[in-house]
C-alpha positions in Angstrom: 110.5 97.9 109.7 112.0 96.3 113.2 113.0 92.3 112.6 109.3 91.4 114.5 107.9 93.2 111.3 106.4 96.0 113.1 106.8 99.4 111.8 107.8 102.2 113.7 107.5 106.2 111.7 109.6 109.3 113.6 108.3 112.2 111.9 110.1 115.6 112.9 108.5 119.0 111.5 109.1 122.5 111.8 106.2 125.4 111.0 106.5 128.7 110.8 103.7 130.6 112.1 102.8 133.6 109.8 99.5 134.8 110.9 98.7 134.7 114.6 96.0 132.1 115.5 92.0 133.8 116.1 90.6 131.5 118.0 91.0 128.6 120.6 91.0 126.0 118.3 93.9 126.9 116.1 96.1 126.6 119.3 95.8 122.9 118.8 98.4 121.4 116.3 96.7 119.2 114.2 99.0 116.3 114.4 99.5 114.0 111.4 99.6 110.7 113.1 99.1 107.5 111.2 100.4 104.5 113.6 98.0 102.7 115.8 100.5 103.5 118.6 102.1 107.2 118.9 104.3 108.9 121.6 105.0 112.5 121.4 109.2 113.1 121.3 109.7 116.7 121.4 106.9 119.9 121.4 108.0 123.2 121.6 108.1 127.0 120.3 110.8 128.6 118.9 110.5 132.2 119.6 111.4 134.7 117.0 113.1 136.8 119.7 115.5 133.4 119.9 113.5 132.1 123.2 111.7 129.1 123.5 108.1 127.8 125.3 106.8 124.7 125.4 102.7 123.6 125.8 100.6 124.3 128.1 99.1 121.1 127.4 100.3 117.5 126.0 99.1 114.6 126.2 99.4 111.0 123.9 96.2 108.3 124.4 97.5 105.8 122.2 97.0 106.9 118.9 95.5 110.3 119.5 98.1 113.0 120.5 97.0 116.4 121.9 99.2 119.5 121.7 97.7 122.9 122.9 100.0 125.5 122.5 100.6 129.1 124.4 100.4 132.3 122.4 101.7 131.7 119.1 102.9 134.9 117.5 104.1 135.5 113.3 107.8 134.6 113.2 107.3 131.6 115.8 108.4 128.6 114.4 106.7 125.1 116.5 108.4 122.3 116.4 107.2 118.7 116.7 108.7 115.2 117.0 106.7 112.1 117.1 106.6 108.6 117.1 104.3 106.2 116.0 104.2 102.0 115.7 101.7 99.7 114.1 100.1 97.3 116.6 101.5 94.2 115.7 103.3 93.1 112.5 102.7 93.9 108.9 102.9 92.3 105.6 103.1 88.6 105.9 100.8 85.9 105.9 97.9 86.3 108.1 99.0 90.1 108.7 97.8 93.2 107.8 99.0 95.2 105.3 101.1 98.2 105.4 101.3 101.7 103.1 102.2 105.4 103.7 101.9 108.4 101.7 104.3 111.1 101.9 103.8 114.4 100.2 107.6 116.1 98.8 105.3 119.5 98.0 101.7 121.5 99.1 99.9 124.0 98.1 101.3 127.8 98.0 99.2 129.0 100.9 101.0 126.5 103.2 104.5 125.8 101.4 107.0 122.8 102.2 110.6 124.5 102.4 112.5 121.1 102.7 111.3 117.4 102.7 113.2 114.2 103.3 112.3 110.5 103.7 114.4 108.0 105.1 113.1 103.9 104.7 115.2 101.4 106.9 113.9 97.9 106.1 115.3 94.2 106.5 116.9 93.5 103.2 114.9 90.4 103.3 111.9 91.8 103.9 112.1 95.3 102.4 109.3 98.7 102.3 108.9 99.1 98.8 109.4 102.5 97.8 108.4 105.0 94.3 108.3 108.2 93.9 105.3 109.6 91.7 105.0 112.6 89.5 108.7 113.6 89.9 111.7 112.6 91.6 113.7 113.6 94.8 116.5 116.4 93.9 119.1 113.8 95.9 118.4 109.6 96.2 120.8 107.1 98.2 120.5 104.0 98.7 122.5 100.9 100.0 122.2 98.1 101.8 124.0 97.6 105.1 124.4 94.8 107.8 121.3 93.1 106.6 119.0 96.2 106.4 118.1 98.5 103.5 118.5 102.1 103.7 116.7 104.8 101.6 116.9 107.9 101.6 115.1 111.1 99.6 115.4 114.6 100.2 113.9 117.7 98.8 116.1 120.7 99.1 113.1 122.6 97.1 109.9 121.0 97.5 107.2 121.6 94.8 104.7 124.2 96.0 101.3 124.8 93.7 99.0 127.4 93.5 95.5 126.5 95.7 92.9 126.1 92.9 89.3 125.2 93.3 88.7 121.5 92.0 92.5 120.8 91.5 93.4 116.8 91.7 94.7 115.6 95.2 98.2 116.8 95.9 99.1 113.1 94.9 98.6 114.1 91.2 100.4 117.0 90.9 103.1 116.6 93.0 106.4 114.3 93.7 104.8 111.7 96.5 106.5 109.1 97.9 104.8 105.3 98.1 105.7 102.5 100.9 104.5 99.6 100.7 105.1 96.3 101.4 103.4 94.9 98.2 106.4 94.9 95.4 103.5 94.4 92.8 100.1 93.7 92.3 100.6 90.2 91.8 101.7 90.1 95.2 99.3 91.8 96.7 96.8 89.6 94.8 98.5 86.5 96.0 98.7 88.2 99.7 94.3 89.2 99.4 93.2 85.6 98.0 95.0 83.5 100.2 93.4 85.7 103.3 90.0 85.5 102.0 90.4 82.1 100.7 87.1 80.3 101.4 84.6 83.7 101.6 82.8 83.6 98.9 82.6 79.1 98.8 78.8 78.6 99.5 77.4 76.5 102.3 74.2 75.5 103.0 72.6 78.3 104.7 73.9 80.4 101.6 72.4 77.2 99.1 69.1 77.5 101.5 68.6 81.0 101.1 70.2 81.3 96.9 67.2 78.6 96.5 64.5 80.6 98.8 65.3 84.2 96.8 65.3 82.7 93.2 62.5 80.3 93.6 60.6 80.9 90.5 62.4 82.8 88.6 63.3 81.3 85.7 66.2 83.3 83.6 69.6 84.4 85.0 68.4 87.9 85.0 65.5 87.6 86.7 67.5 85.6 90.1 70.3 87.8 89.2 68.0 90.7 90.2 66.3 88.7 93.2 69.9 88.4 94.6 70.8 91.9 94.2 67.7 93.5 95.6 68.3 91.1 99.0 72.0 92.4 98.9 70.9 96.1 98.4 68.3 96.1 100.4 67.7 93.8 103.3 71.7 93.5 104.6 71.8 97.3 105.8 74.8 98.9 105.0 76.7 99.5 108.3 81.0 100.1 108.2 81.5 97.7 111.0 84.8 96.0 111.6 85.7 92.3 111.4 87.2 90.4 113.9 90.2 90.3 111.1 89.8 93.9 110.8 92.3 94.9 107.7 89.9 91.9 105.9 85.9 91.8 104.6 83.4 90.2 106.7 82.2 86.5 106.0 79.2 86.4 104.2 77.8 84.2 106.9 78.3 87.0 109.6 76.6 88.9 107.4 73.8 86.9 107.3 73.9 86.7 110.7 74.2 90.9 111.8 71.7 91.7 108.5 74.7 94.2 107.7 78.2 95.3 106.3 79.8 97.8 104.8 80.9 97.7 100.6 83.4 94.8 100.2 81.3 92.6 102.5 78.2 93.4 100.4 80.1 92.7 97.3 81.0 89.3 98.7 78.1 88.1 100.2 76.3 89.2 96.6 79.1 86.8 95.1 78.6 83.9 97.5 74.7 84.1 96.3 75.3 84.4 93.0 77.8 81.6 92.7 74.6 79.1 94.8 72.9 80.2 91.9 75.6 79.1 88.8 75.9 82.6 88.0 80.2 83.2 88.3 81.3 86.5 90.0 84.2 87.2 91.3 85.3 90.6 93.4 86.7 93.4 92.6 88.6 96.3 94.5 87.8 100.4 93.3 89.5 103.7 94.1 86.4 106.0 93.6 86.5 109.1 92.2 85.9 109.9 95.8 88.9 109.6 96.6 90.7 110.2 93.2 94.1 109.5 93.9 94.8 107.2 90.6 98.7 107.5 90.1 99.2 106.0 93.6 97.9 102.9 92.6 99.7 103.0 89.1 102.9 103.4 90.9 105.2 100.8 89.0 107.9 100.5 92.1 105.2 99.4 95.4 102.0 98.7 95.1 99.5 100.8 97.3 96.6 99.0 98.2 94.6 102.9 97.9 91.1 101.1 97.7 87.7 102.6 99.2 85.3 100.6 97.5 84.1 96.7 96.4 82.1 95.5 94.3 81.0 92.5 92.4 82.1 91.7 88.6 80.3 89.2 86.1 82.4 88.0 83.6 80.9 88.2 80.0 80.7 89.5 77.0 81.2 93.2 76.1 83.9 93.1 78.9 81.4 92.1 81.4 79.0 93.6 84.2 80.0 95.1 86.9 77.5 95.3 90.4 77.2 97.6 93.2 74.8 96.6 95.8 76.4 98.8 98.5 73.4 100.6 99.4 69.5 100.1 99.9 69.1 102.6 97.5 71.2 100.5 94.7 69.7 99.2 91.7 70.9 97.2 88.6 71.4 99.5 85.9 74.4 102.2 84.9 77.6 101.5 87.2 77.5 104.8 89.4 79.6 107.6 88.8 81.9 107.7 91.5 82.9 104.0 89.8 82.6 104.8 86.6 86.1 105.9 84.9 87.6 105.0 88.7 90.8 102.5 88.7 90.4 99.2 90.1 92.1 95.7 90.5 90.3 92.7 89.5 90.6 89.2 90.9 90.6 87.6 87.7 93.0 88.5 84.9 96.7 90.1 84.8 97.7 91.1 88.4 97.1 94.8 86.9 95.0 98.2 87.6 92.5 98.8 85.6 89.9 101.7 84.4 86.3 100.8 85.1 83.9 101.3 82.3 83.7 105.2 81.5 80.1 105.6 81.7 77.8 108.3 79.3 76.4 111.2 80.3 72.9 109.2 79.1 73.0 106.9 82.0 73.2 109.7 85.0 70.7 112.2 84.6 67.2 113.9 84.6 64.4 114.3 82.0 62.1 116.5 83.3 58.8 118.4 82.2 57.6 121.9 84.3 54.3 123.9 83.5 54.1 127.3 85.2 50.5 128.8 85.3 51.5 132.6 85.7 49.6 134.9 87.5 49.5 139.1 86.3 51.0 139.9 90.0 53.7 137.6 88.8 52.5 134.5 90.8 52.6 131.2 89.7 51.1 127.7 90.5 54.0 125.0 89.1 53.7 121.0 88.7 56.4 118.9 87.3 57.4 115.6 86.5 61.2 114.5 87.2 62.5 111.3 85.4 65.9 110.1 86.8 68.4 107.6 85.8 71.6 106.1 87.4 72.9 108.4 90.1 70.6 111.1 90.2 67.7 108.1 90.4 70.1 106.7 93.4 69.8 110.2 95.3 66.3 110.6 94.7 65.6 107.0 96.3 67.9 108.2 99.4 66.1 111.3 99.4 62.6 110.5 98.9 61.9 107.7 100.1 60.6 108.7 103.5 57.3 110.9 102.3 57.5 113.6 104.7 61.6 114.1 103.3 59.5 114.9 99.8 59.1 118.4 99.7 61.8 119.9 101.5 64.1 118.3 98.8 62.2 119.6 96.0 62.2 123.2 97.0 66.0 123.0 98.1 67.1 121.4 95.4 64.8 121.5 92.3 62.6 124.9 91.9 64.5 126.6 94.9 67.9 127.2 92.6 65.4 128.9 90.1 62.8 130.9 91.6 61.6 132.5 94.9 59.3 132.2 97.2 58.7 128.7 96.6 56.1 126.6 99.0 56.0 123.3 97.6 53.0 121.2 98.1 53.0 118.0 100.9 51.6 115.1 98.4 54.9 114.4 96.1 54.3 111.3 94.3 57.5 109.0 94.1 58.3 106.2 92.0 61.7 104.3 93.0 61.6 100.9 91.5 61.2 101.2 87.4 63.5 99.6 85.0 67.2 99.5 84.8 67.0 101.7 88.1 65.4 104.6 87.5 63.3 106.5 89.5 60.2 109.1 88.5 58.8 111.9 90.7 55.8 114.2 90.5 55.3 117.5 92.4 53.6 120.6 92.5 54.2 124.1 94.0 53.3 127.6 94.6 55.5 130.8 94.2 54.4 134.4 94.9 57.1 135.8 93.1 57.7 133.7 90.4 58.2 136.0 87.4 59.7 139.6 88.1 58.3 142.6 87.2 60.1 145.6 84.8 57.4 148.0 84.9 54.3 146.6 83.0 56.6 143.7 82.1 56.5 140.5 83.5 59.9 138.6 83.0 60.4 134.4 83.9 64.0 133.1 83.8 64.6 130.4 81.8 68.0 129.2 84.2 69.0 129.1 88.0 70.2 132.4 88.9 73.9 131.0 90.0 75.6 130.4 86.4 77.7 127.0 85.9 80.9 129.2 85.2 80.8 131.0 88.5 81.0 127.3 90.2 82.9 125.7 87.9 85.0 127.7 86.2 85.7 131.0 88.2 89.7 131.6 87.0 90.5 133.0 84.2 93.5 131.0 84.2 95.1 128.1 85.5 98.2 126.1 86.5 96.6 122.8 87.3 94.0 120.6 85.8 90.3 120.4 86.8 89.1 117.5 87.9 85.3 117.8 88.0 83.1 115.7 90.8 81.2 112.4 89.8 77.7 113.8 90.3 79.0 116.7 87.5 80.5 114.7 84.8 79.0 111.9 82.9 75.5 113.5 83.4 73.2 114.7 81.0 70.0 117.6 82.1 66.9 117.6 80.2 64.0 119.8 80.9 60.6 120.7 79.3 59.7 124.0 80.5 55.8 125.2 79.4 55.0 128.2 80.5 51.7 129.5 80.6 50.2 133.4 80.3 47.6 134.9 82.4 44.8 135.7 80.4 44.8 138.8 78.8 48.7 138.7 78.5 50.7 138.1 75.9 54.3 137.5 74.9 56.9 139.7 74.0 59.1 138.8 70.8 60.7 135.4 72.3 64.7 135.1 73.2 66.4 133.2 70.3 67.6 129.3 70.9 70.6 127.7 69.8 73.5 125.0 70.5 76.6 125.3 72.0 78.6 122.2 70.6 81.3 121.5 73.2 82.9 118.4 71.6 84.2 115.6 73.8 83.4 118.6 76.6 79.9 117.7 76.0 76.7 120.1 74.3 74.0 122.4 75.4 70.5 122.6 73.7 68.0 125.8 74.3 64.4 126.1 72.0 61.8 128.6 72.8 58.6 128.3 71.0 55.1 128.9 70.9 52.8 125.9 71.6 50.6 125.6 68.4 48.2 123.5 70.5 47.6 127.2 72.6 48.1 130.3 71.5 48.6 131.3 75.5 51.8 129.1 76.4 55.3 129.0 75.1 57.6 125.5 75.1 61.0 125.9 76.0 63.6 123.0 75.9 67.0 123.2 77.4 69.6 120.5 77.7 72.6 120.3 79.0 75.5 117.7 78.8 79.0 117.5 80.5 80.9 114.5 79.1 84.6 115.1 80.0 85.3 114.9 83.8 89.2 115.8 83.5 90.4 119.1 82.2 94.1 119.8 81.1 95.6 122.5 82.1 96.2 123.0 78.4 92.7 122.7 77.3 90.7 124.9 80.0 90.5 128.1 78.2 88.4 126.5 75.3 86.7 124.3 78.4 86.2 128.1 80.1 85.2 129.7 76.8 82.3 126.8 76.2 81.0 126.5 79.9 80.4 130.7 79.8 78.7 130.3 76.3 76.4 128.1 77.8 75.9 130.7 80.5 74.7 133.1 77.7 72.4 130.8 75.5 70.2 129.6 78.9 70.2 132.7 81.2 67.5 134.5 79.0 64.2 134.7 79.9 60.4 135.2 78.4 58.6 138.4 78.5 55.3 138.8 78.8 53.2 142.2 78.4 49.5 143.0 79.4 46.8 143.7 76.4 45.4 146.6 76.1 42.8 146.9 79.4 44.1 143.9 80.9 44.2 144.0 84.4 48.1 144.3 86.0 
């Protein structure tokens, strides 16, 4: 940080090139720039023979550096110096804010030999700086003729294996934190004093709080009127403000009929507040983007945040409200917020974990008959009933009519049988209680059930199992970390299946549970329907609870999610009676 509070970054890099580039595009160096303002320093290609090259073409706009480099061949080592500078100054009253990242490891397949970070700050104005999950193998630091040095090298950087649905590097290994936020109490005090006066009401906010609650008696009721308006009618568009590190005022808002998260969140507040009903906002790292321990970082506080939304105070820890997008509805807290970090702008100056959610709030309980055919055919109709997040993709799905059936055979009876032509008219429901959202289709398959000779055989699952997608190793170094629209979520579905006449069914495949714990439980029941001698009832559920994995725990995790594999991948058989036709 220079004494007018702008920050410059050098960053210097050297990479070995092991396997040859294929096409065009990996001739281009992907350049990690981060400033607002970069210059290019030094570009060039060390030669294994112990020549050199340089590119055949370089060029810096601003903050978007190009570097196309000539034949690259294994044993070339590139090497790259580069510049960068914020636009103006950081940190203080009125400014923006300022935080880096700095990974001291990567993954095996593209390993970090040697690491260092050097931090030159005024003393009386320092970078903050932490180091998470680990520490540098050498540290220095001093101060020195009014500025403050530090300094953190990696003579062997951490490397880790690349795993499918590992944590972000920042979990797993030693990064380094800058910010210029000591703590979160300063960060608070930094936030509130630049959006002092947002969320104040004035009259056109009174006018309209007055207009969208007239008539509605209870605090739920305008508490709904003021979300739906917030959800629905102010589209939700990432625009920038004219104080661009800061939300939009709810009266531009107002004015543009759209904004992005935090300005949602706000003008929701504003509305609320008209009404008497106290709110207050809050800032979310998502499960999006999952990078907890840089926010828990104890020395610098990183202002990692992707998301806002509003908070009610009240009891049971009170409610929190997302009214990001038109397809938002009161009810469960969605998923990618649910068990996320957070700070609030009430309380201790501290991060926080947002309410964990249950697998009971995200989810589907559905109901299929399948008429079959004795060519193994099959005329199908269900009935979908979605809650929380699932109810939130089906409203951004389905709301458009002609979007209807496309979805359904993609996503619902396309994962489980062939052939599939799903019929235009899908009936859609997107406005029940507490957010939920209820769908009825119907569809055709000419190859429904497989034949085995006379036999006619109907899966009872998808044909991918859950294992192959999320647990494919047999072993592990790191920890899974499973996505939002995985874990809390719970699958029900009613499957009746229907014979052709004159068939009847084989000995049916036994039920069962598989009991995971806190992993979460799988149900499976196949029975005749004593209300017709020609159908059989099966019931499958499926819950996954715990979203994070230890390394420690995944075998028994494995062991479970293949179990559950075996007790729903069976199917029903179904054989022709004597002279019936085949």
């Amino acid at each position: 940080m220079h004494s007018d509070r702008r920050v410059s970054e050098l960053v210097h890099y050297a990479r070995e090139i092991v396997i040859a580039p294929r096409t065009e595009e990996e001739l281009y160096e992907d350049i990690p720039v981060e400033g607002d303002l970069t210059e290019i320093m030094r570009a060039r290609v060390h030669r294994q023979d112990g020549g050199s090259a340089f590119p055949v073409e370089q060029t810096s706009d601003n903050a978007h550096p190009r570097i196309r480099w000539p034949e690259l061949r294994p044993g070339d080592v590139v090497e790259v110096a580069f510049r960068s500078w914020t636009a103006g100054p950081v940190g203080g009253r009125g400014d923006p804010p300022f935080y880096r990242l700095d990974y001291a490891g990567s993954l095996s397949t593209r390993p970090v030999l040697y690491n260092e970070v050097n931090v030159e700050s005024p003393a009386d104005r320092p970078i903050y700086v932490d180091v998470v999950n680990g520490r540098p193998d050498r540290r220095a630091e001093k101060t020195e003729g009014g500025r403050h040095l530090v300094r953190l090298i990696w003579d062997k950087p951490v490397n880790i294996p690349d795993e499918p649905l590992a944590p972000p590097l920042s979990e797993v290994v030693p990064t380094v934190v800058l910010s210029t936020f000591k703590d979160w109490h300063a960060f608070r005090d930094w936030y509130g004093e630049a959006v002092r006066g947002f969320t104040e009401p004035d009259a056109q906010v009174r006018d309209l709080a007055t207009k969208l609650t007239q008539g509605k008696g209870s605090r739920e009721s305008k508490l709904q009127a003021l979300f739906d308006f917030v959800a629905d009618d102010i589209r939700y568009v990432n625009y920038v403000s004219g104080e661009w590190w800061l939300p939009n005022r709810p009266q531009q808002l107002l004015a543009r009929r759209e904004g992005d998260c935090d300005d949602k969140a706000l003008l929701l507040i504003t509305l609320l507040k008209a009404a008497g009903i106290d709110a207050q906002e809050v800032l979310v790292q998502t499960r999006l983007t999952a990078q907890p321990s840089i926010v828990r970082a104890p020395g610098a506080a990183v202002p990692l945040f992707d998301h806002g939304i509003a908070f009610l105070p009240g009891r049971n820890g009170g409610t929190y409200l997302d009214a990001t997008s038109p397809q938002s509805r009161l009810g469960p807290l969605p998923s990618m917020d649910a068990r996320a970090v957070a700070l609030r702008m009430d309380g201790p100056p501290e991060i926080v974990a947002l309410p964990a959610s249950t697998p009971d709030d995200h989810g589907v309980d559905a109901t299929w008959t399948i008429a079959l055919q004795s060519d193994g055919s099959a005329d199908l109709e269900g009935e979908e009933r979605a809650t929380g997040d699932d109810a939130f993709w089906m409203r951004t799905y389905l709301t458009e009519p002609g979007t209807r059936a496309p979805w359904v055979e993609e996503h619902l009876v396309g994962n489980w049988f062939s052939s599939v032509e799903v019929d235009k008219k899908v009936d859609f429901r997107g406005d029940l209680a507490r957010g939920a959202a209820l769908m009825r289709w119907h569809a055709r398959s000419t190859m429904l059930a497989r034949h085995e000779g006379d036999v006619l055989v109907v899966p009872l699952a998808p044909s991918q199992t859950t294992a192959s997608q999320l647990a494919p190793l047999v072993n592990r170094t790191l920890p899974v970390w499973l996505p939002s629209y995985v874990a809390p979520r719970k699958e029900s579905r009613a499957i009746r299946i229907v014979a052709p006449r004159g068939w009847s069914f084989q000995a049916l495949p036994p039920g069962g549970d598989e009991n995971g714990g806190a992993f979460g439980r799988a149900h499976l029941d196949v029975q005749r329907d004593p209300r017709d001698n020609r159908s059989v009832v099966v019931h499958r559920t499926i819950v996954f609870d715990q979203s994070t994995i230890p390394t420690s725990d995944y075998p028994n995790w494995r062991g479970w999610v293949q179990r559950v594999d075996a007790l729903m991948h069976r199917s029903v058989r179904l054989q022709p009676a004597s002279g019936a036709s085949k």
